[in-house]
Biotite code that builds the C-alpha atoms (Angstrom):
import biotite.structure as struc

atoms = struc.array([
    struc.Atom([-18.982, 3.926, -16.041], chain_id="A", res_id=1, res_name="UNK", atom_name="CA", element="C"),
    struc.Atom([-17.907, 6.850, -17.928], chain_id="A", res_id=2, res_name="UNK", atom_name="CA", element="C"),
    struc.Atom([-13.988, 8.145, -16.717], chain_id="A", res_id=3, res_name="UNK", atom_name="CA", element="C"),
    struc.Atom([-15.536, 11.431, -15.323], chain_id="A", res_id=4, res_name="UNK", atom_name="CA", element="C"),
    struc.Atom([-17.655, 9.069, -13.192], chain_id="A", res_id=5, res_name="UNK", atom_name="CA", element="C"),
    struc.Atom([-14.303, 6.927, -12.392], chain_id="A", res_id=6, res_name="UNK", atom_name="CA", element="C"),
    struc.Atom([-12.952, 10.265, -11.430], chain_id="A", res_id=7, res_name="UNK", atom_name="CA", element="C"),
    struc.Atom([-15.663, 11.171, -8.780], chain_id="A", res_id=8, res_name="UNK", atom_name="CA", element="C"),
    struc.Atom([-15.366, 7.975, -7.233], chain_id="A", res_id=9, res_name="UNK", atom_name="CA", element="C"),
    struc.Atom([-12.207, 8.050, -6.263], chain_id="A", res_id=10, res_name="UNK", atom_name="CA", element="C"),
    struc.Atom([-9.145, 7.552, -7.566], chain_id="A", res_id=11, res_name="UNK", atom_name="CA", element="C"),
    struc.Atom([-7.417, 4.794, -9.874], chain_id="A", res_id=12, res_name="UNK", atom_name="CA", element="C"),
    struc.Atom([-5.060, 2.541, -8.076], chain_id="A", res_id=13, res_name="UNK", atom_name="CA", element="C"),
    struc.Atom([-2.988, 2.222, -11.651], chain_id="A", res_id=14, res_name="UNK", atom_name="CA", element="C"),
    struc.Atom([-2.262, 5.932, -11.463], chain_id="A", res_id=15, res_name="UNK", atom_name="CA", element="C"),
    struc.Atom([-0.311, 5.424, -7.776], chain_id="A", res_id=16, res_name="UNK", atom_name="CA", element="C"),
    struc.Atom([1.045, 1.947, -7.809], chain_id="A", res_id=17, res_name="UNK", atom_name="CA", element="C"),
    struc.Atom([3.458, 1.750, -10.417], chain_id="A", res_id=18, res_name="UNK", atom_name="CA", element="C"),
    struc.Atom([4.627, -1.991, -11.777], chain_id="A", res_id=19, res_name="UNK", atom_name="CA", element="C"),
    struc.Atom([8.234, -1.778, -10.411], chain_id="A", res_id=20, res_name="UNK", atom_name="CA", element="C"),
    struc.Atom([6.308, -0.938, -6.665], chain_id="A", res_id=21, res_name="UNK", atom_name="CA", element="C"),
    struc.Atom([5.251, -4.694, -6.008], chain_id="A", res_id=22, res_name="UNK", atom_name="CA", element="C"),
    struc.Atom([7.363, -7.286, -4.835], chain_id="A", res_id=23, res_name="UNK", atom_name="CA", element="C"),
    struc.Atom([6.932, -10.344, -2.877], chain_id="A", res_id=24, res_name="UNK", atom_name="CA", element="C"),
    struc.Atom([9.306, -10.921, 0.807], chain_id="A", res_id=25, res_name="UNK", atom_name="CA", element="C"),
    struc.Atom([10.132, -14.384, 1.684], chain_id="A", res_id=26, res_name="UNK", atom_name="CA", element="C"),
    struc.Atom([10.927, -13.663, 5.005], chain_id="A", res_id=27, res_name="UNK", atom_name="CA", element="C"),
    struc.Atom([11.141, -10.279, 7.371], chain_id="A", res_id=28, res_name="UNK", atom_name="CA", element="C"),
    struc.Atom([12.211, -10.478, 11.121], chain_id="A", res_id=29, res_name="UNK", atom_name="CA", element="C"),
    struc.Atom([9.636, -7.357, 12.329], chain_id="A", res_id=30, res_name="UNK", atom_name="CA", element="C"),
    struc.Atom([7.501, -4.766, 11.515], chain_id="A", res_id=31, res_name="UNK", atom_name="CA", element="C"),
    struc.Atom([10.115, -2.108, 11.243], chain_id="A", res_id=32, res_name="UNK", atom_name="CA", element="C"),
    struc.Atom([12.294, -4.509, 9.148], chain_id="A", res_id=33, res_name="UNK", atom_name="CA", element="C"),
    struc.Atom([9.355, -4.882, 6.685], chain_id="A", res_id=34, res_name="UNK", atom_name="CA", element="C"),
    struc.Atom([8.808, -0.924, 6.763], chain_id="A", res_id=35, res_name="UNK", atom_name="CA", element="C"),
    struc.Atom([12.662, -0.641, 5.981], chain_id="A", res_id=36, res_name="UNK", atom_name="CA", element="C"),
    struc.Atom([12.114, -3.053, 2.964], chain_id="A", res_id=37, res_name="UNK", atom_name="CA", element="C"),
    struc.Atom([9.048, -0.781, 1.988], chain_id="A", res_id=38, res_name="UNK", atom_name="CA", element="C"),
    struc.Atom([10.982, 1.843, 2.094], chain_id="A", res_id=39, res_name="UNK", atom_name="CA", element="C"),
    struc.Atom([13.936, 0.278, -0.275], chain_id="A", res_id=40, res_name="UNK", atom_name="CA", element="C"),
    struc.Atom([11.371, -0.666, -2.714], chain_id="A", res_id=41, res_name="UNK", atom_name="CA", element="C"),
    struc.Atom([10.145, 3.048, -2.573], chain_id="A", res_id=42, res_name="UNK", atom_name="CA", element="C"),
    struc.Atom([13.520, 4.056, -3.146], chain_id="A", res_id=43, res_name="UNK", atom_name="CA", element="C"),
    struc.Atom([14.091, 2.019, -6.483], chain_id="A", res_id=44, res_name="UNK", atom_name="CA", element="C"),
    struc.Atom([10.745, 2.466, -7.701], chain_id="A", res_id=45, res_name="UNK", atom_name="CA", element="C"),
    struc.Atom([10.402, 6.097, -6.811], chain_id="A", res_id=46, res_name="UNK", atom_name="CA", element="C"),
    struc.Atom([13.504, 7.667, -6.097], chain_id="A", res_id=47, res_name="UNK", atom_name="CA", element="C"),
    struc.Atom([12.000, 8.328, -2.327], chain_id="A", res_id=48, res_name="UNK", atom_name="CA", element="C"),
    struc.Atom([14.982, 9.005, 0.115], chain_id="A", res_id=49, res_name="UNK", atom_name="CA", element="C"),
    struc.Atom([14.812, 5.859, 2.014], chain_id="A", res_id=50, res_name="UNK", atom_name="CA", element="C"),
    struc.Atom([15.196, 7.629, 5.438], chain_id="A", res_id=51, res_name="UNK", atom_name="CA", element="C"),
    struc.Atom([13.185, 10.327, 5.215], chain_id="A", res_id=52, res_name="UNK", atom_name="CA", element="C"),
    struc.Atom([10.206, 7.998, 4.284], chain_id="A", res_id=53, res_name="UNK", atom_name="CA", element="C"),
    struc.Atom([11.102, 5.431, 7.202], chain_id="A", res_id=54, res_name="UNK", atom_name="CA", element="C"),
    struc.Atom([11.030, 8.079, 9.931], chain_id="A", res_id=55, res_name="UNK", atom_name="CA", element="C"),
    struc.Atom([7.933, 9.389, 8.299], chain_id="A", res_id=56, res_name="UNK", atom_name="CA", element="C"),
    struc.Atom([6.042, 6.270, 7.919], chain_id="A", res_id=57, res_name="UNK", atom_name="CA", element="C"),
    struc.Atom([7.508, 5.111, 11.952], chain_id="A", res_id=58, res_name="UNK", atom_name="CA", element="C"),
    struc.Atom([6.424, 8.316, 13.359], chain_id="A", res_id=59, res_name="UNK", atom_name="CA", element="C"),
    struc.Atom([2.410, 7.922, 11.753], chain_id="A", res_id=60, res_name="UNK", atom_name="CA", element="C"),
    struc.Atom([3.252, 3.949, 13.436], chain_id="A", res_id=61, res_name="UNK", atom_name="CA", element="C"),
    struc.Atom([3.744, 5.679, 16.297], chain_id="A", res_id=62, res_name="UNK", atom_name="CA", element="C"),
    struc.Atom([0.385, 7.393, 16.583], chain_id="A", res_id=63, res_name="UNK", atom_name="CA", element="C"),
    struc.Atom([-1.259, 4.088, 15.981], chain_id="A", res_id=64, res_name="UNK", atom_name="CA", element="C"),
    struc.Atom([-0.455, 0.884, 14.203], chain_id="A", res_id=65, res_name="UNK", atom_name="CA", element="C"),
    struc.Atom([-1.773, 1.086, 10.891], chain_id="A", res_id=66, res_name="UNK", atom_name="CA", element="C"),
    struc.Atom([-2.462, -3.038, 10.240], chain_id="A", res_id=67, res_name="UNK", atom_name="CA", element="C"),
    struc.Atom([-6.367, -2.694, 9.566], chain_id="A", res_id=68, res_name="UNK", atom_name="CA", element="C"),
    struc.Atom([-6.867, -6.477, 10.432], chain_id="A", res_id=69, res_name="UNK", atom_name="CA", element="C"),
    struc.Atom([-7.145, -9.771, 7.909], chain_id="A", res_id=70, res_name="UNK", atom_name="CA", element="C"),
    struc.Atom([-3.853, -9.677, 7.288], chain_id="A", res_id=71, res_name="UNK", atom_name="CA", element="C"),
    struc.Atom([-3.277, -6.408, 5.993], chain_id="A", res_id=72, res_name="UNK", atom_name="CA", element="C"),
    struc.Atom([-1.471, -2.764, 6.846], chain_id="A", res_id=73, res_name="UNK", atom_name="CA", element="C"),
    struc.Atom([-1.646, 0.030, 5.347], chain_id="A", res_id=74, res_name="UNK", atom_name="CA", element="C"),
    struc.Atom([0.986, 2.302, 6.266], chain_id="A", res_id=75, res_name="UNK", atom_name="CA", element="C"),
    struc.Atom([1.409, 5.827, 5.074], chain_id="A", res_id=76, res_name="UNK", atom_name="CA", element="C"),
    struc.Atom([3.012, 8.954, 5.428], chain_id="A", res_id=77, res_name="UNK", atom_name="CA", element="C"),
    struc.Atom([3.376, 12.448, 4.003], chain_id="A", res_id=78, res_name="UNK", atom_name="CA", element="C"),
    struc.Atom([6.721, 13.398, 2.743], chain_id="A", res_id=79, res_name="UNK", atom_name="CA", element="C"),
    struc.Atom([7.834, 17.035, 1.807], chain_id="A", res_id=80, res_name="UNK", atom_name="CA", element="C"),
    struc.Atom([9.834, 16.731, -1.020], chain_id="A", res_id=81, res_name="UNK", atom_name="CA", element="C"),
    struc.Atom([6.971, 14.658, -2.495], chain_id="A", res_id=82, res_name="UNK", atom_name="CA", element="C"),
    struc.Atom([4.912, 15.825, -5.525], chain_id="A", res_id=83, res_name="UNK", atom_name="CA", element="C"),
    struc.Atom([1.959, 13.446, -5.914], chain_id="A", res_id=84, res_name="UNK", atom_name="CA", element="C"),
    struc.Atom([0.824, 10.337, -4.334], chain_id="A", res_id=85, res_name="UNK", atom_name="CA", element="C"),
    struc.Atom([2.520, 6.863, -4.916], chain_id="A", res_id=86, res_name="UNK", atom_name="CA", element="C"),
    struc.Atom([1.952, 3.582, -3.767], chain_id="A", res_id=87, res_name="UNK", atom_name="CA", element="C"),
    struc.Atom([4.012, 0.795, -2.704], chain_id="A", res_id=88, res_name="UNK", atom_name="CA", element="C"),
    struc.Atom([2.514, -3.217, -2.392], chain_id="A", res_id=89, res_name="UNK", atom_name="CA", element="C"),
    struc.Atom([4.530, -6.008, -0.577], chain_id="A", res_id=90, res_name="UNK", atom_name="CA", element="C"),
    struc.Atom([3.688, -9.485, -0.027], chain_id="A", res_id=91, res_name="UNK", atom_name="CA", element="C"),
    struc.Atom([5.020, -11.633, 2.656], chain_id="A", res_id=92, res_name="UNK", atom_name="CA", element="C"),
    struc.Atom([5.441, -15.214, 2.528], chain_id="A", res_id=93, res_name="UNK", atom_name="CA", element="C"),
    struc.Atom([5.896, -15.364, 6.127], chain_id="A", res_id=94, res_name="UNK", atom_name="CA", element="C"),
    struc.Atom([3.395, -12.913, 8.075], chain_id="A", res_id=95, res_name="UNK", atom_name="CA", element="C"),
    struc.Atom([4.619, -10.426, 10.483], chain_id="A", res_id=96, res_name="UNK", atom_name="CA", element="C"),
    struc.Atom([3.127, -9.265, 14.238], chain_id="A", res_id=97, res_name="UNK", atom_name="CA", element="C"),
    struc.Atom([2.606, -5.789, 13.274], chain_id="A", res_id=98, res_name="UNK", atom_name="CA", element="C"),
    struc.Atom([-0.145, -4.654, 16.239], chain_id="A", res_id=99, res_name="UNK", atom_name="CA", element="C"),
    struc.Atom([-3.277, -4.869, 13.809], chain_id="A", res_id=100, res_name="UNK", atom_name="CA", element="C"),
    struc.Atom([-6.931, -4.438, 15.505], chain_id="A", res_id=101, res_name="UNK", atom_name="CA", element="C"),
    struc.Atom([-7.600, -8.193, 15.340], chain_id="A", res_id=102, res_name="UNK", atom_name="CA", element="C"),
    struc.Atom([-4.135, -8.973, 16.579], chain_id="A", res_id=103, res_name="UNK", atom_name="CA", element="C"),
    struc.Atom([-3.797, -11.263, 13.540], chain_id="A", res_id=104, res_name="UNK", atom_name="CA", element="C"),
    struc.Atom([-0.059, -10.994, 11.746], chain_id="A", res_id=105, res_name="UNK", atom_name="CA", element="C"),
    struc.Atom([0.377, -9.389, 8.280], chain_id="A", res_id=106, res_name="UNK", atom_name="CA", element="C"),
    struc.Atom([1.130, -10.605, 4.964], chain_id="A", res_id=107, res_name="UNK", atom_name="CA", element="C"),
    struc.Atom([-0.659, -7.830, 2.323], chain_id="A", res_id=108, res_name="UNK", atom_name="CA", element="C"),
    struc.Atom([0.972, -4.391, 3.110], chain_id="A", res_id=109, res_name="UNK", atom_name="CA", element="C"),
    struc.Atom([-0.228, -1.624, 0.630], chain_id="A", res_id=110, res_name="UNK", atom_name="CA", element="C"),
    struc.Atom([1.568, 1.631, 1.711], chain_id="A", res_id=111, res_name="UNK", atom_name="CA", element="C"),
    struc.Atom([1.043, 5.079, 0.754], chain_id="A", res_id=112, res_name="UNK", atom_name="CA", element="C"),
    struc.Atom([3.615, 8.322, 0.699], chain_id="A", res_id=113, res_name="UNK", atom_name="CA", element="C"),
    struc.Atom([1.704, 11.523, -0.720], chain_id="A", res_id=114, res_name="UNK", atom_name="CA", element="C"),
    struc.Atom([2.984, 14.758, -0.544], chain_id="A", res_id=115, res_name="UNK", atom_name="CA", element="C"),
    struc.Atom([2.982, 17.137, 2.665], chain_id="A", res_id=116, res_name="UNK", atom_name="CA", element="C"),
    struc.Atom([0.455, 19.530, 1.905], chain_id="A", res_id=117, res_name="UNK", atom_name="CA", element="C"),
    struc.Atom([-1.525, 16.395, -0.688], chain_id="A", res_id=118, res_name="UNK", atom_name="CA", element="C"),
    struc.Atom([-4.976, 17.017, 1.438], chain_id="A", res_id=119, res_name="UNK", atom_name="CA", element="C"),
    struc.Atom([-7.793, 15.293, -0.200], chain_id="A", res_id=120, res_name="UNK", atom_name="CA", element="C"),
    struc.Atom([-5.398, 13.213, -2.613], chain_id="A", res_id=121, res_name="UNK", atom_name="CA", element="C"),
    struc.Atom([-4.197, 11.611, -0.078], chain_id="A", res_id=122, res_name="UNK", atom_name="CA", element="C"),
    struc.Atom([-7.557, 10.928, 1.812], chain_id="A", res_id=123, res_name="UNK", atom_name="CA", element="C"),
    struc.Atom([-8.716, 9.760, -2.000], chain_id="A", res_id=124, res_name="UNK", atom_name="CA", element="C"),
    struc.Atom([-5.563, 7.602, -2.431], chain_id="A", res_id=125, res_name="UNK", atom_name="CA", element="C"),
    struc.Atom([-6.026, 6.227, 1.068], chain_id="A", res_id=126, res_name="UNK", atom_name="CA", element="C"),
    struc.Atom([-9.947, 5.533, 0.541], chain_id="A", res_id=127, res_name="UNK", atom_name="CA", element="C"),
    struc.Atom([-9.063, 3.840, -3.215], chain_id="A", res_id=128, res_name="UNK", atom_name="CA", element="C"),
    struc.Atom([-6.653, 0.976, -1.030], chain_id="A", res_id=129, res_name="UNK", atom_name="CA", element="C"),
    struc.Atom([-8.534, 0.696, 1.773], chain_id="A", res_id=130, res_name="UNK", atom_name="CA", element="C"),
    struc.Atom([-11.520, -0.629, -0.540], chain_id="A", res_id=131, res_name="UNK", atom_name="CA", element="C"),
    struc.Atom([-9.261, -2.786, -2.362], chain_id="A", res_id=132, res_name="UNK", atom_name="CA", element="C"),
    struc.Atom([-8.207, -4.389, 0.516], chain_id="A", res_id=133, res_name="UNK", atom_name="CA", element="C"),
    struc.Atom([-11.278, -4.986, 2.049], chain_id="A", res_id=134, res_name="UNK", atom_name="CA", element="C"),
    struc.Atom([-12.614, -7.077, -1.130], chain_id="A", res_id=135, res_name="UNK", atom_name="CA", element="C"),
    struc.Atom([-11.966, -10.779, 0.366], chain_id="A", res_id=136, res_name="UNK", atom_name="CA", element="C"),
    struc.Atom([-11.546, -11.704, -2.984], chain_id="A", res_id=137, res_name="UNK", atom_name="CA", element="C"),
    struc.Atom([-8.751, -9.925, -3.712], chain_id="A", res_id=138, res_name="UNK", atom_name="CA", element="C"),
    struc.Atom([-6.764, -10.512, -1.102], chain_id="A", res_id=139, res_name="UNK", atom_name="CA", element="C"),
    struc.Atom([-7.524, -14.541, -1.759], chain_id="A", res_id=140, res_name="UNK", atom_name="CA", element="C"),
    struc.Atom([-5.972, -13.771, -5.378], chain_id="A", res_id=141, res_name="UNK", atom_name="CA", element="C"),
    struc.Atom([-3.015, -11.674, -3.812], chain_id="A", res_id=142, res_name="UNK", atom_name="CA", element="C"),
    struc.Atom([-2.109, -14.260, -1.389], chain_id="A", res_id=143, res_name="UNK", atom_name="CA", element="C"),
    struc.Atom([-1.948, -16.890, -4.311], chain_id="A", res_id=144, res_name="UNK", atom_name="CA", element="C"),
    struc.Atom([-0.305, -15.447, -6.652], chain_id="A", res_id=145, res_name="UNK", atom_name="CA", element="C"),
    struc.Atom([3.928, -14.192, -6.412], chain_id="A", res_id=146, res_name="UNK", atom_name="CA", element="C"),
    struc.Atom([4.812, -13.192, -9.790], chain_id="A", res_id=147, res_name="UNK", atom_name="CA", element="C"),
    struc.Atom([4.739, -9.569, -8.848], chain_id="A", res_id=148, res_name="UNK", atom_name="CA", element="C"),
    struc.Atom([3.355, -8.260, -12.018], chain_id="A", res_id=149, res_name="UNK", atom_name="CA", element="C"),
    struc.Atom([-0.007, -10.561, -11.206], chain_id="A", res_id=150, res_name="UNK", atom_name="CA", element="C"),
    struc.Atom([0.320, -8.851, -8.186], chain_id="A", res_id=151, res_name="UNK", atom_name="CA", element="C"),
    struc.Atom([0.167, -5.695, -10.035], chain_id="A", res_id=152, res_name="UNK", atom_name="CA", element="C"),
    struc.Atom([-2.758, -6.680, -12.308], chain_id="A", res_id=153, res_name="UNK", atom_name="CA", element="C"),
    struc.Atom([-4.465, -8.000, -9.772], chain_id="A", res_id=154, res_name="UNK", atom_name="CA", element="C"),
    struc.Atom([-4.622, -4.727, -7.459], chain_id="A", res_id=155, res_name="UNK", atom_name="CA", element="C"),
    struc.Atom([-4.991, -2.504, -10.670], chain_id="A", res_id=156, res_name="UNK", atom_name="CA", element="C"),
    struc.Atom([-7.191, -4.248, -12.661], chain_id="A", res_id=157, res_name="UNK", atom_name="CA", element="C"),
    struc.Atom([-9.594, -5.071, -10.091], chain_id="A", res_id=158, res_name="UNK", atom_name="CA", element="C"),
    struc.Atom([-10.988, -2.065, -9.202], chain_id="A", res_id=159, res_name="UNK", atom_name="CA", element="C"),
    struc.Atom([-12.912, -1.319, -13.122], chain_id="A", res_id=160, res_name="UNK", atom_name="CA", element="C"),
    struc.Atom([-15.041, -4.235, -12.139], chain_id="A", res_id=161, res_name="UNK", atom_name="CA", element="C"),
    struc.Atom([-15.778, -2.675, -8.520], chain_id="A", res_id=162, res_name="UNK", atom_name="CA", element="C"),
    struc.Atom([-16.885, 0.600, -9.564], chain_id="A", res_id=163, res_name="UNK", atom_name="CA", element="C"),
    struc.Atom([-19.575, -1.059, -12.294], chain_id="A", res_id=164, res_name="UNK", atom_name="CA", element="C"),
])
């Protein structure tokens, strides 16, 4: 697959989810705790202002949880001051109720801040980690691994051998 090919299929999770965005959570009492701790780890690894991103990604909770069922959530959010779309990956060692379709608790959270006016970036960004975290088999390697940098290699390196 050439990289203009990549390109039209969407969009490379190594170019959102940077190393220092991963980190594994022993324990979190609720969903909004684990969206504050998102948010913290968006805040080291991005710079993001910590409340401006929680309000953002509790008021797109508020239209509907995002947990997509198996396990995971993907939250996201648009943020103004924001100037291209980045990626945040937590795993839980304790799951969390966090009102998912299938009612089942969360461990893999993948969430996504993109820029206010991002349009089809975001969609694209938003497309790229919901197919990732569909693929049963990555989520089996997620959920056994903690180092966070396997974390990172798994979600980043997995998707070359998708696409083929």
């Amino acid at each position: 697959m050439t990289a203009e090919d990549k390109q039209k299929a969407g969009m490379e999770l190594s170019s959102i989810l940077n190393p220092e965005a991963v980190k594994l959570i022993g324990n979190t009492t609720s969903k909004k705790r684990l969206l504050q701790d998102v948010c913290d780890l968006a805040f080291s690894a991005y710079g993001l202002d910590v409340n401006t991103s929680l309000e953002a990604l509790l008021d797109r909770e508020s239209l509907g949880p995002t947990g997509v069922g198996q396990g995971v959530a993907l939250p996201h959010a648009r943020l103004p001051d924001l100037t291209s779309v980045v990626g945040c990956f937590v795993r839980l060692e304790k799951p969390v109720d966090f009102g998912s379709v299938d009612r089942r608790p969360v461990d893999l959270i993948f969430a996504l801040f993109a820029p206010a006016n991002s349009g089809v970036d975001h969609l694209k960004a938003l497309a790229a980690v919901s197919r990732t975290m569909r693929d049963p088999s990555v989520c089996q390697k997620l959920r056994a691994n903690t180092d966070p940098m396997t974390l990172h290699a798994v979600l980043t390196e997995t998707q070359g051998s998708q696409a083929a």
